[in-house]
N, C-alpha and C positions, 0 to 999 in steps of 0.2 A: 464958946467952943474954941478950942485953940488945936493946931498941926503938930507935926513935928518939923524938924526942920531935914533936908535933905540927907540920906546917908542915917538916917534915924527912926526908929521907932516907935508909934505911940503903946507902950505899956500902960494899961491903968491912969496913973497921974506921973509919966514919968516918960522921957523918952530916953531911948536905949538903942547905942550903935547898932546899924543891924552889921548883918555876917557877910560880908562878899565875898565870893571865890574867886580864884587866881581867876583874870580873863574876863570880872565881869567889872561894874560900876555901878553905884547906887541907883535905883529908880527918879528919874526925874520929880512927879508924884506918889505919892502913897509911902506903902511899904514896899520893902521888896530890894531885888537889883535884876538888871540885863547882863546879857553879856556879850561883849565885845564885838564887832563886825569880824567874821570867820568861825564864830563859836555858836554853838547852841545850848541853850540849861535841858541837863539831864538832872533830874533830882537835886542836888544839893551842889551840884558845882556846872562848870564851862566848860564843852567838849570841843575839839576841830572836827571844824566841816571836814570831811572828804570828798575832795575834791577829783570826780573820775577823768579818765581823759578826756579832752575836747568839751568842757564845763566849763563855766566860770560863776562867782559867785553875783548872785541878781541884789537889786538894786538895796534890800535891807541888808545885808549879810548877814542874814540868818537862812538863807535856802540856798541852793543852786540849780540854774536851766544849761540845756546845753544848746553849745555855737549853732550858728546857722546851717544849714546842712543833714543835722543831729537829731535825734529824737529821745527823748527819754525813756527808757526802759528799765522799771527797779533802780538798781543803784549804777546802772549806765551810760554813755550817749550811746547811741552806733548811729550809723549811716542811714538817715533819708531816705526810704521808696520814692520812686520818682510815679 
């Protein structure tokens, strides 16, 4: 059994570049790719996070929490109940 090699595809008896979209980079394993630290894959390309106020992006860059203080709410932070 043989792989393909990185950024490649295995077809049948053949590997074949795969496709990245702007913002991503080929799969380390497999097929496939990721995308970049601030983006997310929607369907077939790289999207930016939206970043609300008082957010920052956590530790994979693919999500975000918000600052201390903050809570999340939907696509929010707002302010801590004490």
């Amino acid at each position: 059994d043989w792989k393909s090699q990185r950024g490649y595809s295995k077809v049948d008896e053949a590997c074949l570049q795969a496709a990245v979209p702007a913002n991503g980079y080929p799969a380390s394993a497999g097929n496939g790719w990721n995308c970049e630290r601030g983006y997310r894959r929607s369907e077939s390309q790289c999207v930016a996070i939206k970043l609300p106020a008082n957010a920052y992006l956590d530790y994979s860059g693919g999500e975000w929490r918000c600052e201390d203080g903050f809570r999340k709410q939907g696509a929010l932070c707002l302010t801590a109940l004490n």
